[in-house]
C-alpha positions in Angstrom: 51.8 110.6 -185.2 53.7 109.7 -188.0 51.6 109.7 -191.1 53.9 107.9 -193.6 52.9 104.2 -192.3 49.8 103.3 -190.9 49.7 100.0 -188.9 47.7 97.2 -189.9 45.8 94.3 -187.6 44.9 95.4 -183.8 47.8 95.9 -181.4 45.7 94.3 -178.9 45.6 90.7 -180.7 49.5 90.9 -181.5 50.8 91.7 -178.0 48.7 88.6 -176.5 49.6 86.5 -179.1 53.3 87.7 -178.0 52.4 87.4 -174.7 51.1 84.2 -175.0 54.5 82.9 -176.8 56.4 84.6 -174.2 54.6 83.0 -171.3 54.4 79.5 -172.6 58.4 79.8 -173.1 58.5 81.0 -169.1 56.1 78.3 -167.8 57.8 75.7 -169.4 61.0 76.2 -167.5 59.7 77.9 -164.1 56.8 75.2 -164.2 59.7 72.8 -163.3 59.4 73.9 -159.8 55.4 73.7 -159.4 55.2 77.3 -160.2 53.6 79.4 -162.7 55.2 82.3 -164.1 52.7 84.5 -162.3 53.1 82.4 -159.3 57.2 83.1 -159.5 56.4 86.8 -160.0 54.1 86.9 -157.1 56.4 84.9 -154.9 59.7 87.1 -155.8 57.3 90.3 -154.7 57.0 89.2 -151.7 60.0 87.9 -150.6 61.4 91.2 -151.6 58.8 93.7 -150.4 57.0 91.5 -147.1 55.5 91.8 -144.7 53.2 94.6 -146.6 49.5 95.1 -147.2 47.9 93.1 -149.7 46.8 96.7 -151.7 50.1 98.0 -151.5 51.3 94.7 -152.9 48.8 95.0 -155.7 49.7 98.3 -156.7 53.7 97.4 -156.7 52.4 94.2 -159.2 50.2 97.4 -161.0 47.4 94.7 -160.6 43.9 94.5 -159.2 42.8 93.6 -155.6 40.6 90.6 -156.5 43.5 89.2 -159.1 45.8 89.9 -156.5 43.7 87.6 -153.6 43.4 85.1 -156.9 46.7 84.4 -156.7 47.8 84.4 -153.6 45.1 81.4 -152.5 47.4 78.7 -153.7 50.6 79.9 -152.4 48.6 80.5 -149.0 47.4 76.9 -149.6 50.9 75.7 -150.5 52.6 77.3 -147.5 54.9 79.3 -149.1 53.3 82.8 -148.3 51.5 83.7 -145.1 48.5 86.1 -144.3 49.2 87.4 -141.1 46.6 90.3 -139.0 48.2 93.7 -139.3 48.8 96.5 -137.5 44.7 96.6 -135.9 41.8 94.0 -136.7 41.3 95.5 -140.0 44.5 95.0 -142.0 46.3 91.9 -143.1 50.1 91.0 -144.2 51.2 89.2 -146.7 54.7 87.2 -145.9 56.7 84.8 -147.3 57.4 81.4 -144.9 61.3 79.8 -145.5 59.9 77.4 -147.7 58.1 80.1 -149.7 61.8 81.6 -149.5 63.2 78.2 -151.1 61.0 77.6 -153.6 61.7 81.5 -154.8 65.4 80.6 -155.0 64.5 77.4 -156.4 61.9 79.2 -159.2 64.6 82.2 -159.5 67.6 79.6 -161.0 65.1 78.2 -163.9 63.7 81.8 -164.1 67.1 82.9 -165.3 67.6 79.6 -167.3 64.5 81.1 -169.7 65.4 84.4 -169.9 68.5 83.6 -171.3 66.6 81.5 -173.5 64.5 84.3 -174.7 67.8 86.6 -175.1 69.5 83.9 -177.1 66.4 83.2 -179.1 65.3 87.0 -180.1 69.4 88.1 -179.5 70.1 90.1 -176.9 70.1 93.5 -178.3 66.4 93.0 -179.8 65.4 92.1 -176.0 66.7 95.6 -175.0 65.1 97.1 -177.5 61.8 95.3 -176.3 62.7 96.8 -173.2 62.9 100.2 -173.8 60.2 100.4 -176.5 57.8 98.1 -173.5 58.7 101.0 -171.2 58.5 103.8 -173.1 55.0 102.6 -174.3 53.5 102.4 -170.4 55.2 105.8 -169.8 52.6 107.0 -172.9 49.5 105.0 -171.7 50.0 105.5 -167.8 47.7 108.0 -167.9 44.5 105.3 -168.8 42.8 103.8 -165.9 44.1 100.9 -164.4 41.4 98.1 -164.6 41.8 95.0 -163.0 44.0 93.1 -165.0 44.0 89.4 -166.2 47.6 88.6 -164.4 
């Protein structure tokens, strides 16, 4: 650890205040469609990785199984994703319908809308930075346990 600068103020309240920033910014534009930013990211999951199994779909979203059957009630309820029986009487299947299909495309257009908004706001390079310092910081903490998460 680098001894000459110490941090001040808990890295825990900062990212969620960023986090919060960040989501309001998202929610404002992808909320346009009905959707939450959440909803979007659950949606998009799906329509890329479904059918599958509800845990595998949790662990893809590195989430927990009751956040994960959280979310997925109103999109059941909305009729954009499906929960079909699986393979035996046991397992389920999480799918996306067309209009769940739609409404991604339709979620996906003012998805992009607000991340350019964010690159244009922070600049573009400073969002890559973001990136990579985001990624390298998980790759450091990956080996915590995973709780279930808020998301």
């Amino acid at each position: 650890m680098d001894t000459a600068v110490k941090p001040q103020g808990c890295t825990n309240l900062k990212l969620r205040q960023l986090m919060r920033r960040v989501t309001q910014h998202y929610d404002a534009e992808v909320g346009k469609t009905g959707l939450r930013g959440t909803q979007y990211s659950l949606l998009s999951y799906v329509v890329k990785l479904g059918p599958i199994r509800p845990g595998d779909l949790a662990r893809e979203m590195k989430i927990g199984a009751s956040t994960l059957t959280r979310n997925l009630r109103p999109l059941i309820a909305a009729g954009w994703l499906r929960l079909d029986a699986g393979a035996d009487g046991r397992s389920r299947l999480v799918s996306a319908t067309d209009a769940g299909r739609e409404k991604r495309q339709e979620a996906q257009r003012r998805w992009r809308v607000a991340q350019e908004g964010i690159n244009r706001i922070l600049g573009a390079g400073r969002v890559v930075r973001l990136h990579a310092l985001i990624d390298d910081c998980m790759e450091l903490l990956s080996p915590l346990p995973a709780g279930d998460d808020d998301e």
